[in-house]
C-alpha positions in Angstrom: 111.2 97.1 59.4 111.9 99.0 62.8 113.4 101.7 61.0 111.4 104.6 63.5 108.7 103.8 66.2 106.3 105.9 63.9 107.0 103.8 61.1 106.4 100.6 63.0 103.2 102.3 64.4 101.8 103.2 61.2 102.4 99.7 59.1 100.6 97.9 62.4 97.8 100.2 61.6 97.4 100.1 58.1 97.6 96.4 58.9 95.3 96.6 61.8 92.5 98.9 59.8 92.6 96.4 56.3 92.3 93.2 58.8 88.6 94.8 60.5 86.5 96.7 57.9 83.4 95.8 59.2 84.5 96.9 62.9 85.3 100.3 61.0 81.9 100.4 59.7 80.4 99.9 62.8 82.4 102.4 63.9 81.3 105.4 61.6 77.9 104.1 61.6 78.2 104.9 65.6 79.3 108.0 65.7 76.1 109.3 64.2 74.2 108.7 67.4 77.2 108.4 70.1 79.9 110.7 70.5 82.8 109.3 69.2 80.7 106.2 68.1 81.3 105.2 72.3 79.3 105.1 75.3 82.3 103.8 77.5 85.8 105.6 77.1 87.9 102.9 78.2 87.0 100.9 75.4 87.7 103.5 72.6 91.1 103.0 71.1 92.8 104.4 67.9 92.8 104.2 64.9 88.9 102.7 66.0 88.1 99.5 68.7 87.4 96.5 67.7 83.4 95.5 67.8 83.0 92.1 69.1 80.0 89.2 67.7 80.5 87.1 70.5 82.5 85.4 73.1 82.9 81.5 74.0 85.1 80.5 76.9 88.2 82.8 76.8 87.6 83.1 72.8 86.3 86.5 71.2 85.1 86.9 67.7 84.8 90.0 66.1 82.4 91.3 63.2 85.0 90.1 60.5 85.3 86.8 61.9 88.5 87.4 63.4 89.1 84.9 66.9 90.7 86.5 69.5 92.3 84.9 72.9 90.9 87.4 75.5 93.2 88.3 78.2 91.3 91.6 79.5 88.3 90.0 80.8 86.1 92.7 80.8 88.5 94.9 83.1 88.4 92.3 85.4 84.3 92.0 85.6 84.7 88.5 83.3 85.7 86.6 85.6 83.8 83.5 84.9 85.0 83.6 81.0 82.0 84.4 77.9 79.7 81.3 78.4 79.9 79.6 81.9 77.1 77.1 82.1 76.0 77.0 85.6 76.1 80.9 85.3 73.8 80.9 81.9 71.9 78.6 83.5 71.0 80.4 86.6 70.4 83.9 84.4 67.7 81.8 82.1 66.0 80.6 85.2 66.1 83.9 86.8 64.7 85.3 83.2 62.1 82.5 82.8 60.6 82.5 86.7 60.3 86.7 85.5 62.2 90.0 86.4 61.6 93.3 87.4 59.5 91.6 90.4 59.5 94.8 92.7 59.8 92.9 96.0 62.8 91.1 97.7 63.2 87.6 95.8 64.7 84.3 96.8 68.6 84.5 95.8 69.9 88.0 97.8 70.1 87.5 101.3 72.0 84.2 100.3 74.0 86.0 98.3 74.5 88.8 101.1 75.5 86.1 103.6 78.4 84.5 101.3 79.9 87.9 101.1 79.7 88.5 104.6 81.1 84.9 105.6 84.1 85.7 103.1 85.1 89.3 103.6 86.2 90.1 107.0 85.1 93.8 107.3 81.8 92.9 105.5 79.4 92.3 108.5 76.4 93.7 106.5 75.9 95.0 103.0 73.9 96.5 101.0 73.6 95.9 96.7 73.4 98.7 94.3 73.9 98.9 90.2 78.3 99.4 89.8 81.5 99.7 91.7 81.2 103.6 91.0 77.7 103.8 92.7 78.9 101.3 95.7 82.1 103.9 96.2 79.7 107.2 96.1 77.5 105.2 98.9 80.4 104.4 100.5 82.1 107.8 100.5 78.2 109.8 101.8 77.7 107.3 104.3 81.2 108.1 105.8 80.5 112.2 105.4 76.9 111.6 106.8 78.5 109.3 109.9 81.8 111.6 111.2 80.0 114.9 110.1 83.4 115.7 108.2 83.5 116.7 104.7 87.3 116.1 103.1 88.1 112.1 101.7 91.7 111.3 101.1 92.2 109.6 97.8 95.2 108.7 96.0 97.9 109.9 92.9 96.2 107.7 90.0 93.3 106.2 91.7 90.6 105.3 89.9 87.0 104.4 91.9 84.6 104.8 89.2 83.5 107.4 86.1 83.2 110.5 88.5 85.9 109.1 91.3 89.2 109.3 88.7 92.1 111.2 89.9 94.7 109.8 87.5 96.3 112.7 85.2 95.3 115.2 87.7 91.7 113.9 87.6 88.8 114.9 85.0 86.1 118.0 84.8 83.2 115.4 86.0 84.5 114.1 89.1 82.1 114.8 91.7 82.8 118.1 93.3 84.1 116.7 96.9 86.7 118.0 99.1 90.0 115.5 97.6 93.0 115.2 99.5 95.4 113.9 96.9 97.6 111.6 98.7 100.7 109.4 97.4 100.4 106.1 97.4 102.4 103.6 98.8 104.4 106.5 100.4 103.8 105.8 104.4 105.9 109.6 105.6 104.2 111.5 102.9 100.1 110.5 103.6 100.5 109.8 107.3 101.8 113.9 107.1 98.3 114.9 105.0 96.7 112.7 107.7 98.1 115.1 110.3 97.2 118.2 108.8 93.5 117.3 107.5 92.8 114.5 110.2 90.0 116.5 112.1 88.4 117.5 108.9 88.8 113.7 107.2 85.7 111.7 106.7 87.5 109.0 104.9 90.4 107.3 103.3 89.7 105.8 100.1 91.6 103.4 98.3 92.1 100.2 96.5 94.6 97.7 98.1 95.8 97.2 94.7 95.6 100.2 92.4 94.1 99.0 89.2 93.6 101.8 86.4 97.1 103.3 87.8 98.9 100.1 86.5 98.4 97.3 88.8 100.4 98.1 91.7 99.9 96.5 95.0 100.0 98.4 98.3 102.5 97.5 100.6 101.2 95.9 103.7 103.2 98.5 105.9 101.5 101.2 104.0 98.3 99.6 104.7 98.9 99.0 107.8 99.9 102.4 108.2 96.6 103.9 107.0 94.9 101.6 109.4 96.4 102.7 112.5 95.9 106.3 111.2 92.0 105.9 110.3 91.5 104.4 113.8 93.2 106.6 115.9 91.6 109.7 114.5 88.3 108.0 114.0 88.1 108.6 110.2 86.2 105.7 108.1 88.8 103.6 106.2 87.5 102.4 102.7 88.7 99.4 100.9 87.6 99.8 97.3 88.2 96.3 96.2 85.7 96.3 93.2 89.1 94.6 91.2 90.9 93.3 94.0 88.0 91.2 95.9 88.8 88.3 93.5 92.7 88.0 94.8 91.9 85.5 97.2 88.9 84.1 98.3 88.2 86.8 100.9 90.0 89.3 98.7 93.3 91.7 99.2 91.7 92.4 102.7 92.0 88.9 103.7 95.6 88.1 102.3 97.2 90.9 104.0 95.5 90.9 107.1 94.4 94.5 107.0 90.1 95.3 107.1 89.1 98.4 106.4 86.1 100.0 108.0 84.1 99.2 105.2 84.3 97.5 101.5 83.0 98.4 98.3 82.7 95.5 95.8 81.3 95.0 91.9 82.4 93.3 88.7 82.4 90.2 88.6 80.2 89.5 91.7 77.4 90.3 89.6 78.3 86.7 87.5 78.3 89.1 84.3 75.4 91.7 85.2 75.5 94.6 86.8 76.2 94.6 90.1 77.6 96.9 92.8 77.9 96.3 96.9 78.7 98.1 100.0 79.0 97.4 103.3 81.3 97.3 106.8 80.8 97.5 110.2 77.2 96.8 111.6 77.1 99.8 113.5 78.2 102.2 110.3 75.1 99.5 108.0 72.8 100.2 111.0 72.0 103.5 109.6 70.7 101.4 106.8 67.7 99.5 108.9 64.3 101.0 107.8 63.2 99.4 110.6 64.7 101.6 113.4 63.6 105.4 113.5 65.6 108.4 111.9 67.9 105.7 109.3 69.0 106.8 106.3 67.2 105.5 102.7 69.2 104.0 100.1 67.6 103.6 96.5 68.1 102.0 93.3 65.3 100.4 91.1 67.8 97.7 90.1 69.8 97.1 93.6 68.5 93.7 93.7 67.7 92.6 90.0 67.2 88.7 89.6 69.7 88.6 87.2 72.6 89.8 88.9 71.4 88.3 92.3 71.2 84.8 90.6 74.0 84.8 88.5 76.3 86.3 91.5 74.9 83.6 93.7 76.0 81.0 91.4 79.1 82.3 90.7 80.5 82.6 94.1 79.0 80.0 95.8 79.2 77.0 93.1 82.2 78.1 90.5 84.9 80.9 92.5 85.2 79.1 95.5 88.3 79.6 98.0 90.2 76.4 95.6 89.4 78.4 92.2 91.1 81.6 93.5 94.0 80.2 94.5 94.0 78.0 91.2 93.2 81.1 89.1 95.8 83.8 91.4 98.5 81.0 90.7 98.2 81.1 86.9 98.1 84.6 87.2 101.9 84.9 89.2 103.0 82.4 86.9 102.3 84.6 83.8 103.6 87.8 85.4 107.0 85.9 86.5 107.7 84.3 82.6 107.0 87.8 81.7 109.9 89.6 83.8 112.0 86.3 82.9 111.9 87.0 79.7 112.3 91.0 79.9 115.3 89.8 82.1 116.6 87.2 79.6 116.6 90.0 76.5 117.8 93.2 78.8 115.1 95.0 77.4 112.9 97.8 79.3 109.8 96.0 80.2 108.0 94.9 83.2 105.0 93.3 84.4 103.4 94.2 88.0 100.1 93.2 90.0 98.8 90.6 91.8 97.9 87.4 91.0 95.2 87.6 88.4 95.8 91.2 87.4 98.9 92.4 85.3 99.8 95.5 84.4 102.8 96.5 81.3 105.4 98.9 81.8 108.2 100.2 79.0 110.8 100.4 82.1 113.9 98.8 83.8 112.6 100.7 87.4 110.6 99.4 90.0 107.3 100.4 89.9 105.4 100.7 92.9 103.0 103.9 92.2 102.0 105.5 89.3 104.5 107.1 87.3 105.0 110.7 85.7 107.4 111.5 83.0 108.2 114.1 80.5 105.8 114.5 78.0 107.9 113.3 75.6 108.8 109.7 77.2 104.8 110.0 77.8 104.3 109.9 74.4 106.9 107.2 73.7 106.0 105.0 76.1 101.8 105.4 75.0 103.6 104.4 71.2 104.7 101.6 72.4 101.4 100.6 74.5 100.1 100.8 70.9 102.6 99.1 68.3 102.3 96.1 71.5 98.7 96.0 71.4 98.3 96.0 67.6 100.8 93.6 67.1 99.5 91.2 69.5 96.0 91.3 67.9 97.5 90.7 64.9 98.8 87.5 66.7 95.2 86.5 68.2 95.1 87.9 71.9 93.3 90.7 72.7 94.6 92.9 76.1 94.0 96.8 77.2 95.7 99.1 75.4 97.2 100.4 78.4 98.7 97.0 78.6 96.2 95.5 81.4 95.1 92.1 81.7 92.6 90.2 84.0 92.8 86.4 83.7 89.3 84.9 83.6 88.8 81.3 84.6 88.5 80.2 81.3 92.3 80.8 80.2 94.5 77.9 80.1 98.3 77.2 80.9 98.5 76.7 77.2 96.9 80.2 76.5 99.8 81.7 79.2 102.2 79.7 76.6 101.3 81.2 73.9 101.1 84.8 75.2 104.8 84.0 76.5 105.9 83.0 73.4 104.3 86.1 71.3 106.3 88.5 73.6 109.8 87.0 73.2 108.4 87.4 69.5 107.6 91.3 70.1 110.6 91.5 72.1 113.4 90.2 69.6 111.1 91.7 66.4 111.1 95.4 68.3 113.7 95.5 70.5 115.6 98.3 69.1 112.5 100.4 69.4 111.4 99.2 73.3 115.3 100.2 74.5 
């Protein structure tokens, strides 16, 4: 009964706890060794997360069994679903000819030269290990380039674990000189631009903000930027670590706006780790250990066979320019029946993003950058990110918390059907309690 929000909350709890016992055992068993029994915040949850067995397609088990329709995918890095053969293939052939080889091996400059022929800023790169490594690499090489020390970033951005400058950022974010812009908000940055411009290395940001709640930039704004970054000679970043799988050449391509230089990761790495970054050959040239004075760039793993074959395969022989769009489709189609249906009810709710990202809000506004309330409508909205995520793993499909979801190619139109049909149910079962 929906007699309070805290009542709802704590009998899909109660529910949610006597459903997973032996992901609450793992749990406690955890926290002996790991703080918190977790080694990656954004998967801790309350009242404890989940601990998955193993993952088929778009299906999840978890320790007790349970089978779960995944609509997270990985924060965006599963792409290619849990068990892709051409992918599994390519990672047992990459195991079975050896790793840890120490030299350059036979799938990275291939895999190099389908980035480059598909991202228009990318005309060289370099690998490294994660999206947060490729955005610090991206961010010194800009410092080391202009000889400027200050990089704009945005309200809510998110560019890795020590690049987060949601919430008014964390203690561990690396100690740079941040110029907190607002995004989406052309006046407002292009005045910061004016007043830090001689001092600004770089701008940093991710044509569609992803941890902030999937909310795309407006082309003018990036446009904007562009013009900015040019004129005063400071290095314009495009993290698109998320957004590189929004159309075949990512967010860069569709809008018609290249950045100076790209940072990529995810799900180019076919499932292993992988991080990139690259741009303009002149800015890479410093790279070249084969012209005197250039600059090093390490990382044991840069080019491990794993990621290099299973990134190869991935992008070359399964997300090709026809799967994007297939995959981006499905994605718009699931964020529109979404709105139709908060529409249809009058109820506060909305979904935003960009083809194969969607991001949940508890509103009736438009939301085009991240949002800051009281803290009480904080709290009440963050209830209801909870009672919706609990209630729809009840039902068998498995989100963020937060209410983010990355489609992976293995969900199908009757998967989209039946996460359609589960809201109307959370809609008309909590309505009173959404407003």
């Amino acid at each position: 009964m929906n007699v309070s929000l805290d009542a709802a909350l704590a009998e899909a709890e109660s529910r949610f706890v006597a459903a997973n016992p032996l992901s609450l055992a793992r749990h406690d068993a955890a926290r002996s060794a790991m703080p918190g029994g977790n080694t990656r915040t954004v998967l801790h949850y309350s009242p404890f997360p989940l601990a998955w067995a193993k993952g088929a397609g778009a299906t999840l088990t978890d320790l007790d069994g349970n089978l779960y329709t995944d609509f997270l995918g990985e924060y965006s890095a599963g792409l290619y679903g849990h068990s892709n053969p051409l992918i599994q293939a390519a990672m047992r052939k990459a195991i079975d000819d050896g790793t840890v080889l120490g030299g350059p091996n036979v799938y990275e400059a291939e895999l190099a030269g389908l980035l480059k022929s598909r991202f228009p800023s990318l005309q060289q790169l370099r690998f490294c290990n994660s999206g947060t490594e490729a955005n610090v690499f991206a961010l010194m090489t800009a410092q080391a380039l202009t000889g400027r020390k200050k990089i704009m970033v945005f309200d809510g951005g998110y560019h890795g674990g020590v690049l987060y400058f949601g919430h008014g950022g964390v203690p561990i974010n690396l100690p740079l000189d941040w110029v907190l812009a607002p995004y989406n908000d052309v006046e407002g940055t292009l005045d910061l631009i004016r007043r830090h411009g001689a001092d600004l290395a770089a701008i940093l940001i991710e044509p569609m903000m992803g941890s902030g709640g999937c909310l795309p930039a407006r082309r003018d704004f990036l446009g904007a930027l562009r013009q900015a970054a040019s004129e005063l000679d400071i290095i314009l970043i495009f993290d698109e670590v998320m957004t590189s799988r929004l159309s075949s050449g990512g967010l860069q391509a569709a809008l018609g706006v290249t950045p100076d230089m790209t940072t990529l990761g995810k799900y180019l790495g076919g499932g292993a780790s992988f991080g990139a970054f690259g741009g303009r050959a002149d800015i890479m040239a410093h790279y070249d250990p084969e012209k005197p004075g250039s600059w090093p760039h390490a990382g044991t793993f840069n080019n491990n066979v794993i990621s290099m074959a299973a990134g190869l395969t991935g992008l070359r022989d399964v997300y090709t320019p026809a799967a994007a769009l297939e995959l981006n489709n499905k994605g718009d189609r699931l964020r529109d029946g979404l709105n139709a249906l908060a529409q249809q009810h009058a109820v506060g709710l909305s979904a935003t993003g960009c083809g194969s990202f969607i991001g949940l809000h508890f509103t009736t506004e438009i939301v085009d950058r991240p949002m800051h309330h009281s803290e009480e409508e904080e709290a009440r909205r963050g209830k209801l990110h909870k009672l919706m995520h609990l209630d729809f793993i009840a039902a068998g499909l498995f989100f963020a918390r937060r209410g983010y979801m990355a489609l992976s190619l293995a969900i199908t139109d009757a998967d989209i059907a039946r996460f359609l049909a589960q809201t109307e149910e959370f809609i008309v079962s909590r309505r009173a309690l959404i407003g």
